[in-house]
OpenMM code with the backbone's topology and positions (N, CA, C; nanometers):
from openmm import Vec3, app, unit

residues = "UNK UNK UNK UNK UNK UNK UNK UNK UNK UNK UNK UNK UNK UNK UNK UNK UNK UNK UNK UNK UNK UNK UNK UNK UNK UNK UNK UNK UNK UNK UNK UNK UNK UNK UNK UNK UNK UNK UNK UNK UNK UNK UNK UNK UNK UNK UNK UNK UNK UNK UNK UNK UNK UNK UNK UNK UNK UNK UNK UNK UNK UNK UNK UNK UNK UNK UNK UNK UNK UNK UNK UNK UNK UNK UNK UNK UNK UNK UNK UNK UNK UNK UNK UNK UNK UNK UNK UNK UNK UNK UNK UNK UNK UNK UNK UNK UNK UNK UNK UNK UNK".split()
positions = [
    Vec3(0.0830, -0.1183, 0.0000),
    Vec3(0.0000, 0.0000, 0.0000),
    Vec3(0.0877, 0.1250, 0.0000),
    Vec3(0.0538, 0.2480, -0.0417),
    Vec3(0.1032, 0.3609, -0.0722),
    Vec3(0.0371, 0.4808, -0.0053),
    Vec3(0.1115, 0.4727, 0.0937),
    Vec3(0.0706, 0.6503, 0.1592),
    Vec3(0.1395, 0.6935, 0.1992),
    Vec3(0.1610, 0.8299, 0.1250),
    Vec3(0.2754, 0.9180, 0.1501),
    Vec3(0.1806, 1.0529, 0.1822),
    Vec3(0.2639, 1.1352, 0.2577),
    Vec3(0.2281, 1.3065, 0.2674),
    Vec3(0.1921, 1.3365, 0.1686),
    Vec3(0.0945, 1.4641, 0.1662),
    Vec3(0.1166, 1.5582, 0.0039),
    Vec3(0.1190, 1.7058, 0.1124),
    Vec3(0.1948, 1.7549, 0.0222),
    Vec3(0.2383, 1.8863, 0.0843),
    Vec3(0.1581, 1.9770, 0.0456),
    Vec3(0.0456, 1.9560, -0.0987),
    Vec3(-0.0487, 2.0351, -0.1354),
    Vec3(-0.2086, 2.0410, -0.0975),
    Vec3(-0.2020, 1.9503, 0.0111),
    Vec3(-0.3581, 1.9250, 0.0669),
    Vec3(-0.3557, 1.8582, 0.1673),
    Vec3(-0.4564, 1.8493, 0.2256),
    Vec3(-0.4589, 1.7838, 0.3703),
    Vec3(-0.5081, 1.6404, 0.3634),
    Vec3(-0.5555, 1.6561, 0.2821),
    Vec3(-0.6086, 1.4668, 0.2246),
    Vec3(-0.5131, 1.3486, 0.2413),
    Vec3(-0.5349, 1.2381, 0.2535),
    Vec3(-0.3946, 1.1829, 0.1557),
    Vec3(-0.5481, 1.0636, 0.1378),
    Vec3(-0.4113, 0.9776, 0.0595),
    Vec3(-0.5611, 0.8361, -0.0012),
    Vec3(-0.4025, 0.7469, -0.0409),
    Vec3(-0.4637, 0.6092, 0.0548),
    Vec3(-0.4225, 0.5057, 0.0546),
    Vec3(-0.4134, 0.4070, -0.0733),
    Vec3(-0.3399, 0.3972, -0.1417),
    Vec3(-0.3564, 0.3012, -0.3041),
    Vec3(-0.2926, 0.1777, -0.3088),
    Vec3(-0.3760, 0.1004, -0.3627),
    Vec3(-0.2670, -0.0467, -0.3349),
    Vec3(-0.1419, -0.0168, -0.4627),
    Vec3(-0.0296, -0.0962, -0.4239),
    Vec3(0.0707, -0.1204, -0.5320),
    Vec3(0.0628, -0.1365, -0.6350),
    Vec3(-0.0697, -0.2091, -0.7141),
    Vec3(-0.0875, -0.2002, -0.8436),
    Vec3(-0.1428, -0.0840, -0.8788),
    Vec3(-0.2228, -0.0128, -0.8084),
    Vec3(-0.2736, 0.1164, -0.8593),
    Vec3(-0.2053, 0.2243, -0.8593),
    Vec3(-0.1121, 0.1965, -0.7551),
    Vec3(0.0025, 0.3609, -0.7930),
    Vec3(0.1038, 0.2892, -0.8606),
    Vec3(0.1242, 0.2338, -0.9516),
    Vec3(0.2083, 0.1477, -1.0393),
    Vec3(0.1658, 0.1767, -1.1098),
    Vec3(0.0925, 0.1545, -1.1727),
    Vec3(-0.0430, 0.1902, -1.3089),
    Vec3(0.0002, 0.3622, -1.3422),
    Vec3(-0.0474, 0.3840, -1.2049),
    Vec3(-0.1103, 0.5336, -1.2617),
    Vec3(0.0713, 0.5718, -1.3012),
    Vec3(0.1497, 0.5932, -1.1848),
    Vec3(0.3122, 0.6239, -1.2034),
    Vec3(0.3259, 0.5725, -1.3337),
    Vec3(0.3594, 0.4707, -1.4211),
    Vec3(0.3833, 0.4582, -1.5465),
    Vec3(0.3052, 0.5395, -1.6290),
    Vec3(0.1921, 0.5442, -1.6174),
    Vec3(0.1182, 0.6402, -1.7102),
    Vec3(0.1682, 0.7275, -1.7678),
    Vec3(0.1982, 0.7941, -1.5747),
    Vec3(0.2556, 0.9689, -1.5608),
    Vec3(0.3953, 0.9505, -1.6122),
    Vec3(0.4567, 0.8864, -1.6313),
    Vec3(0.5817, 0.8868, -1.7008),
    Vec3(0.5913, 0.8670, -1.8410),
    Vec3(0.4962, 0.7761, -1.8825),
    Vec3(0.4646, 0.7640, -2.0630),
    Vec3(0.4231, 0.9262, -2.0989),
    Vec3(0.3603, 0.9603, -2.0047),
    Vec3(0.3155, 1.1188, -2.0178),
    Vec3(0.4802, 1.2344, -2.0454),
    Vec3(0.4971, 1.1945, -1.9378),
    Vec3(0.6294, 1.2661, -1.9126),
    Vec3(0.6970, 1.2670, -2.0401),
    Vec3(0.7110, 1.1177, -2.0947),
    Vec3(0.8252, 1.1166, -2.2178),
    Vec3(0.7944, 1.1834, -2.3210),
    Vec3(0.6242, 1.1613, -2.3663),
    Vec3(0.5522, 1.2478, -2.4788),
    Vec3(0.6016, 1.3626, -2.4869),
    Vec3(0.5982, 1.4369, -2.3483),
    Vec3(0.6161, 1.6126, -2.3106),
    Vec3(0.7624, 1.6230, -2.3411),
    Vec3(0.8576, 1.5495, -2.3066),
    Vec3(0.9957, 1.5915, -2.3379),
    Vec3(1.0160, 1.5122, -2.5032),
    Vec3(0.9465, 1.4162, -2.5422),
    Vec3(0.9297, 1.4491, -2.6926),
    Vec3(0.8969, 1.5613, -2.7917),
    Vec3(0.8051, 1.6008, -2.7151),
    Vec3(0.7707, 1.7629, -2.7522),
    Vec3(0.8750, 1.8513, -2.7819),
    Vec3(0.9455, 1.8306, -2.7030),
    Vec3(1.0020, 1.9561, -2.6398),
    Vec3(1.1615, 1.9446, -2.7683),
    Vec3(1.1652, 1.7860, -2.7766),
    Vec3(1.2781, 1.7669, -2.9080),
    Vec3(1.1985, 1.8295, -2.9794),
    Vec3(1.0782, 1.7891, -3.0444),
    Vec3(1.0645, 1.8428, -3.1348),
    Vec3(1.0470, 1.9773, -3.1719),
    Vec3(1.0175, 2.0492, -3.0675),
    Vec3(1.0493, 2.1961, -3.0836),
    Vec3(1.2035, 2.2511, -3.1140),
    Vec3(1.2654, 2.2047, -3.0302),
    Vec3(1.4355, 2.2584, -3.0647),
    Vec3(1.4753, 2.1912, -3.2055),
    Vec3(1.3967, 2.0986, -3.2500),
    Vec3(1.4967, 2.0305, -3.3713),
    Vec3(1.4053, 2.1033, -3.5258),
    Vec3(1.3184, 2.2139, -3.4418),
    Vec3(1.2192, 2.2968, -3.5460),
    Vec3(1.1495, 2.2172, -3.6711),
    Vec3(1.1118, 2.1371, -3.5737),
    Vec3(0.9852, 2.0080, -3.6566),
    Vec3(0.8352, 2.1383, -3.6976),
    Vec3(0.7709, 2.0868, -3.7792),
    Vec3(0.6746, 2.1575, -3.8443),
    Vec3(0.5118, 2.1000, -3.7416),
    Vec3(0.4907, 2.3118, -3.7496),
    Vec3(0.3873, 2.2756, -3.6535),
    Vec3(0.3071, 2.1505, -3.6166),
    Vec3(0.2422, 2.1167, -3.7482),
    Vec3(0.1284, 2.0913, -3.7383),
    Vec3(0.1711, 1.9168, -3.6474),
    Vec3(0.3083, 1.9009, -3.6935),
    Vec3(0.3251, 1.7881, -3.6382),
    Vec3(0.3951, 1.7553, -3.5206),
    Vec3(0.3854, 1.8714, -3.4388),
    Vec3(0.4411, 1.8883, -3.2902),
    Vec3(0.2540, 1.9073, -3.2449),
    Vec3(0.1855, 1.9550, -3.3218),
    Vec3(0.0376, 1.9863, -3.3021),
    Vec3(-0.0458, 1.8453, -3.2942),
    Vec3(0.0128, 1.7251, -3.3341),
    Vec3(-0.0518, 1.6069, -3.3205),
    Vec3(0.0223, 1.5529, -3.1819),
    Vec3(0.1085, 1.6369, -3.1668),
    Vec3(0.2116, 1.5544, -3.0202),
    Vec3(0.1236, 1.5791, -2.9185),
    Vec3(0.1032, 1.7083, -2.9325),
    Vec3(0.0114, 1.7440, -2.8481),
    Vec3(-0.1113, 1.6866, -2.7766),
    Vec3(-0.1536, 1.6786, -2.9298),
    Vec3(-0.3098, 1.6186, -2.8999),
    Vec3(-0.3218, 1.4667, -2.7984),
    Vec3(-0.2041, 1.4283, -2.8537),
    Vec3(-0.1882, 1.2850, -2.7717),
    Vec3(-0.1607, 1.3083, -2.6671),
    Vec3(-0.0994, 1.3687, -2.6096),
    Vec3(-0.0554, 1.4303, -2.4588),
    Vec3(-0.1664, 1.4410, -2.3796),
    Vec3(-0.2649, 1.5438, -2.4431),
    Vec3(-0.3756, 1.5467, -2.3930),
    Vec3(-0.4920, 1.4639, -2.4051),
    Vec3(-0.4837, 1.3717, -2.4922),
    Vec3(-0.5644, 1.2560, -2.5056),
    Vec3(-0.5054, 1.1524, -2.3472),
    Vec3(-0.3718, 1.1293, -2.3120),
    Vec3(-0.3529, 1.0613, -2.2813),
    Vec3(-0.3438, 1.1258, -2.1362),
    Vec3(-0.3517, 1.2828, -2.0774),
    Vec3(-0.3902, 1.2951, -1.9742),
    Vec3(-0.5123, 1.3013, -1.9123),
    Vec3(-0.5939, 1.2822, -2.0320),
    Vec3(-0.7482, 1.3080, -2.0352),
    Vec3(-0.7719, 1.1172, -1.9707),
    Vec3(-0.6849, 1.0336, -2.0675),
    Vec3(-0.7190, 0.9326, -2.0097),
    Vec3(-0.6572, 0.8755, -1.8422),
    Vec3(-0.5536, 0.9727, -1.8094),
    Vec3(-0.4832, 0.9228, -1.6650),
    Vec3(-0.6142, 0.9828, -1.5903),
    Vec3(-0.7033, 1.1017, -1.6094),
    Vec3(-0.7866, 1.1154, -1.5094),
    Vec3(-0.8930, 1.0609, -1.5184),
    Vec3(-0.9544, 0.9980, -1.6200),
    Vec3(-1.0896, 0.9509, -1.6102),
    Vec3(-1.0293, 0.8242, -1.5151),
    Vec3(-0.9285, 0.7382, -1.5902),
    Vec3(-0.8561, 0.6463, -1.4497),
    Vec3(-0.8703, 0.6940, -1.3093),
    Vec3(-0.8551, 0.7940, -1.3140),
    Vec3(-0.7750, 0.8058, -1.1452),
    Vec3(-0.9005, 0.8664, -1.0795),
    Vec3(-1.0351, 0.9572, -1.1334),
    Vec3(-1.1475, 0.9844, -1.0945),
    Vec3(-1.2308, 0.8176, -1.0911),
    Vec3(-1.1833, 0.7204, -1.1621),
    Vec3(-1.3064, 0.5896, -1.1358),
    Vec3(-1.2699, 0.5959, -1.0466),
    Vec3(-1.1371, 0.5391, -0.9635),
    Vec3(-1.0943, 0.4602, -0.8553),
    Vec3(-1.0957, 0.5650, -0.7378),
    Vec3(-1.1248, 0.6971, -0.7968),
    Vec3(-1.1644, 0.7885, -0.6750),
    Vec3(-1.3245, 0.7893, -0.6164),
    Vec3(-1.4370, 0.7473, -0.7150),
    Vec3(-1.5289, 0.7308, -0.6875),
    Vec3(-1.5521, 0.5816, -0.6220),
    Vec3(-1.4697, 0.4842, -0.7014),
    Vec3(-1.5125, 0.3625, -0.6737),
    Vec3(-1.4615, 0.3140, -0.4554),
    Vec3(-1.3326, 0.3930, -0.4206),
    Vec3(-1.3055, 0.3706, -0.3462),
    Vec3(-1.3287, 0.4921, -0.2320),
    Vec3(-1.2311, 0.6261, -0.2389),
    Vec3(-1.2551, 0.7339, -0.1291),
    Vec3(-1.4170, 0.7641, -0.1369),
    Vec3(-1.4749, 0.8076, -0.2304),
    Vec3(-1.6413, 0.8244, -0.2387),
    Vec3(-1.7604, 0.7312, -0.1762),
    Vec3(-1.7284, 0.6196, -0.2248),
    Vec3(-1.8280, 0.4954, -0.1838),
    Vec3(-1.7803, 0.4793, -0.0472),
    Vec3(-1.6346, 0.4806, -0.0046),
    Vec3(-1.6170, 0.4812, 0.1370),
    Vec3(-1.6269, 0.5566, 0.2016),
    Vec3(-1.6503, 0.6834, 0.1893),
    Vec3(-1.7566, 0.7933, 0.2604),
    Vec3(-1.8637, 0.8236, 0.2883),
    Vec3(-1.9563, 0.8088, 0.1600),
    Vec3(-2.1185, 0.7405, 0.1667),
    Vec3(-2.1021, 0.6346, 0.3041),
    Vec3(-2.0873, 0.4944, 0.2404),
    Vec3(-2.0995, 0.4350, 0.3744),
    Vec3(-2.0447, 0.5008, 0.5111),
    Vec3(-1.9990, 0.5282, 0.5060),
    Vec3(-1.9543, 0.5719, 0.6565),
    Vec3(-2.0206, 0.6915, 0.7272),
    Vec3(-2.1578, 0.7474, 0.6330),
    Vec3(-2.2336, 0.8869, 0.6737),
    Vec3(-2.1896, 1.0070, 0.6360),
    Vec3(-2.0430, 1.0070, 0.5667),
    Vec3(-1.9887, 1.1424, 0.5413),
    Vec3(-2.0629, 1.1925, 0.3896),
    Vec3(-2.1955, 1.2827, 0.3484),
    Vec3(-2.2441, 1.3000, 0.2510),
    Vec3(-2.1654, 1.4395, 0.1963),
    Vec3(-2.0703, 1.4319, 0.2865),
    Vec3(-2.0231, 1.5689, 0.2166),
    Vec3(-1.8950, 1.5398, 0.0906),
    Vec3(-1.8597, 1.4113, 0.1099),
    Vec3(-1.7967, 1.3698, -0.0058),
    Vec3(-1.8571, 1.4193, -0.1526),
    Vec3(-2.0175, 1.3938, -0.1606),
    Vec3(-2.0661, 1.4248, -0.2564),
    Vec3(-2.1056, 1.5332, -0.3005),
    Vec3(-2.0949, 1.6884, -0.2206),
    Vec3(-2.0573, 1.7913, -0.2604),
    Vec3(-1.9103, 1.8284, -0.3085),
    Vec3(-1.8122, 1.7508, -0.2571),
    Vec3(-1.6796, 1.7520, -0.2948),
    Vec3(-1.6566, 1.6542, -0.4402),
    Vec3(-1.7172, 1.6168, -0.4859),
    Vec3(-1.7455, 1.5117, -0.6176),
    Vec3(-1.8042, 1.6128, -0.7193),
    Vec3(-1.9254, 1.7002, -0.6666),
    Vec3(-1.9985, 1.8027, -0.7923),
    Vec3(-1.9217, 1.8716, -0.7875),
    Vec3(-1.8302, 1.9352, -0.6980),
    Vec3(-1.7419, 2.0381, -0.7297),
    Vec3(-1.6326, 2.0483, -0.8410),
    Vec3(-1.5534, 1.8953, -0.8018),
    Vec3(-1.4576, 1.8052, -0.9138),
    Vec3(-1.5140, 1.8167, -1.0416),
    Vec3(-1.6460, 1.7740, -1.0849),
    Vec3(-1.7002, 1.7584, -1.1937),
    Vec3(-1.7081, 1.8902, -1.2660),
    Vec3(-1.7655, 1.9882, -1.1686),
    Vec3(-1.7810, 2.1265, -1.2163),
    Vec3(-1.6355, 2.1678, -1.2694),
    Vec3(-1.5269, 2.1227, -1.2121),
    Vec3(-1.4205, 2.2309, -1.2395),
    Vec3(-1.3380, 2.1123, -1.3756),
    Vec3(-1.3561, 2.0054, -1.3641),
    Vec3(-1.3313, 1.9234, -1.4912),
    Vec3(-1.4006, 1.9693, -1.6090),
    Vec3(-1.5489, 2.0216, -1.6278),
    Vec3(-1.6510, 2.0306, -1.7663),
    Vec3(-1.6060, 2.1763, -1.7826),
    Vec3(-1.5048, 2.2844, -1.7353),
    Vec3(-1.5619, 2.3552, -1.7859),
    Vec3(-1.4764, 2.4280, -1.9173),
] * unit.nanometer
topology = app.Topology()
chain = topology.addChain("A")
for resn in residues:
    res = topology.addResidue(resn, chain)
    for name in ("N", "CA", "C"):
        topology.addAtom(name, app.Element.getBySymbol(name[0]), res)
């Protein structure tokens, strides 16, 4: 299991080893895209095709969060419901709100 501090919130959330494994590779396939980018800017590659780098970048951070929002609903959420805390689910419309807009 995986729980570490975060220095940016007061939260933390417990993840088993395969799930912060998962997500960590992701964020690093991510990572490499972005410093692919970033060749291809210095080696003055043509827009349109630093403009598809892109898109994948963001395709593929679009897909690390719909990941990381299931297993946020499926686990911190549902384990708040049960436990009486309904305020999880004002903290869920909020997420959603600031994701759509």
């Amino acid at each position: 299991m995986q729980e570490k501090s975060c220095e940016c919130c007061s939260k933390t959330k417990e993840r088993s080893e395969k799930e912060y494994k998962d997500l960590m590779n992701r964020l690093k396939r991510i990572e490499g895209q972005v410093r692919g980018i970033q060749g291809m800017l210095e080696k003055d590659c043509y827009c349109t095709d630093i403009i598809v780098q892109v898109a994948a970048v963001n395709a593929a951070l679009n897909s690390f969060n719909k990941e990381l929002l299931s297993n946020h609903i499926r686990t911190c959420v549902a384990d708040n419901i049960r436990e009486g805390n309904d305020e999880v689910i004002d903290e869920l419309v909020i997420l959603l709100q600031k994701l759509m807009k």
